[in-house]
C-alpha positions as CSV (number, residue, x, y, z in Angstrom):
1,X,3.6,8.6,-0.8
2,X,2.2,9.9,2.0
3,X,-0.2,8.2,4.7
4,X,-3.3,7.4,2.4
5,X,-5.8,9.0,5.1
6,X,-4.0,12.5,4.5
7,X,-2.7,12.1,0.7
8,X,-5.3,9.8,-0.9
9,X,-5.5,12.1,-4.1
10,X,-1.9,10.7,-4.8
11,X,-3.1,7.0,-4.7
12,X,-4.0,6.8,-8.3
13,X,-2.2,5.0,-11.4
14,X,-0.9,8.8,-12.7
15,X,1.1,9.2,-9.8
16,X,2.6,5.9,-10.3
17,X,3.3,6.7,-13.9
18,X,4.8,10.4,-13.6
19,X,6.9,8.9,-11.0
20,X,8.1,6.1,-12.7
21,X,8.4,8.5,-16.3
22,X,9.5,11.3,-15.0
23,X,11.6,10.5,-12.1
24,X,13.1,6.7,-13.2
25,X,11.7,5.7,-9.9
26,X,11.3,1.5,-10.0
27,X,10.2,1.1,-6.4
28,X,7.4,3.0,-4.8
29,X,5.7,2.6,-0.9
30,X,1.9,2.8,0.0
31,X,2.3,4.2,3.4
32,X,-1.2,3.3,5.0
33,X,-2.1,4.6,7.8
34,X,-3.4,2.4,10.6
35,X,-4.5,4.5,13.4
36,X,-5.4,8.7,13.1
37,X,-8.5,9.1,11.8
38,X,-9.6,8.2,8.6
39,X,-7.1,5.4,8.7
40,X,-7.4,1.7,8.4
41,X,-8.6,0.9,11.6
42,X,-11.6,3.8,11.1
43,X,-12.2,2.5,7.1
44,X,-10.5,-0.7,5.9
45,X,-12.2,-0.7,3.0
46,X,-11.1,3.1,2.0
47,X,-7.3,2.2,3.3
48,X,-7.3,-1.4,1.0
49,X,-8.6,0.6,-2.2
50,X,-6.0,3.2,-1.7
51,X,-3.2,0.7,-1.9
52,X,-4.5,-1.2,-4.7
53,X,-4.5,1.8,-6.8
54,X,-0.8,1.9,-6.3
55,X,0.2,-1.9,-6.0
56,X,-1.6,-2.7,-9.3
57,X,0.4,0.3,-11.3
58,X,4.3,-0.9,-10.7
59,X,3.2,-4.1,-10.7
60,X,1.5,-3.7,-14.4
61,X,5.0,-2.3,-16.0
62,X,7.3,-5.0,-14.4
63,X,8.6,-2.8,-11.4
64,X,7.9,-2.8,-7.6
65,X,6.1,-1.8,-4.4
66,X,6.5,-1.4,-0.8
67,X,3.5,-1.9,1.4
68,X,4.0,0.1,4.2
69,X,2.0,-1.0,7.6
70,X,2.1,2.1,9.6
71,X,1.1,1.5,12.7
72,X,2.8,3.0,15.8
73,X,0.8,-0.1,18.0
74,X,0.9,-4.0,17.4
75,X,-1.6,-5.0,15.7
76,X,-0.8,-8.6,14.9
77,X,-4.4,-9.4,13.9
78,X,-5.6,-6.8,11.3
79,X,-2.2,-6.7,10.3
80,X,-2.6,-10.6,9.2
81,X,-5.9,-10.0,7.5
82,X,-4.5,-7.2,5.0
83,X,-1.7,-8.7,4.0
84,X,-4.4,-11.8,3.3
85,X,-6.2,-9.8,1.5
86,X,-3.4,-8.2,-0.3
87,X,-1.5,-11.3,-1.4
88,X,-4.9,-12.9,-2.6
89,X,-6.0,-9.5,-5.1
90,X,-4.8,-11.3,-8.2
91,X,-4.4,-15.1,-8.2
92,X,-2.9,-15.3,-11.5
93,X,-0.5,-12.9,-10.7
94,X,2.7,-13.9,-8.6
95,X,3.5,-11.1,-5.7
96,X,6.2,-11.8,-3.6
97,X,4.8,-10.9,-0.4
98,X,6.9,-9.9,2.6
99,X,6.1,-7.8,5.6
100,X,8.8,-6.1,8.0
101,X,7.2,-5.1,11.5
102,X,9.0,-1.5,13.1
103,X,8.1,-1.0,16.8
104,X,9.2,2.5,18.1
């Protein structure tokens, strides 16, 4: 997937689906986008929904997902409250929640 701020319309359970049907894919990444405009920073709440969409779809059918943080800037801070917010969606599901950090 694309940055969510410039390929939202992918973020959807189909996408997941054709891509896991179609293509035997059993990993997929939610690039968000931190920074351009439109991105996290700009609309949290728009960026979170976004990867939802595609977290909750792998994880339903038993396979997996890569949140990608895509920030070219540290932002130790937000960064900490989304992947709160992310590892608390479902409480009576178990994610294994990791988080890898690329600084160019």
């Amino acid at each position: 997937y694309g940055w969510h701020n410039w390929w939202s319309r992918f973020y959807n359970a189909s996408s997941v689906d054709f891509l896991q049907e179609e293509w035997g894919c059993t990993l997929v990444r939610a690039a968000m986008g931190v920074e351009p405009a439109g991105a996290y920073i700009e609309t949290p709440q728009l960026a979170s929904d976004c990867v939802t969409k595609v977290v909750d779809a792998p994880i339903q059918s038993g396979r997996y997902v890569i949140i990608d943080w895509h920030s070219h800037h540290i932002r130790t801070e937000e960064a900490r409250a989304f992947f709160a917010q992310m590892a608390g969606m479902d409480e009576k599901q178990q994610y294994q929640l990791g988080s890898m950090v690329c600084i160019r």
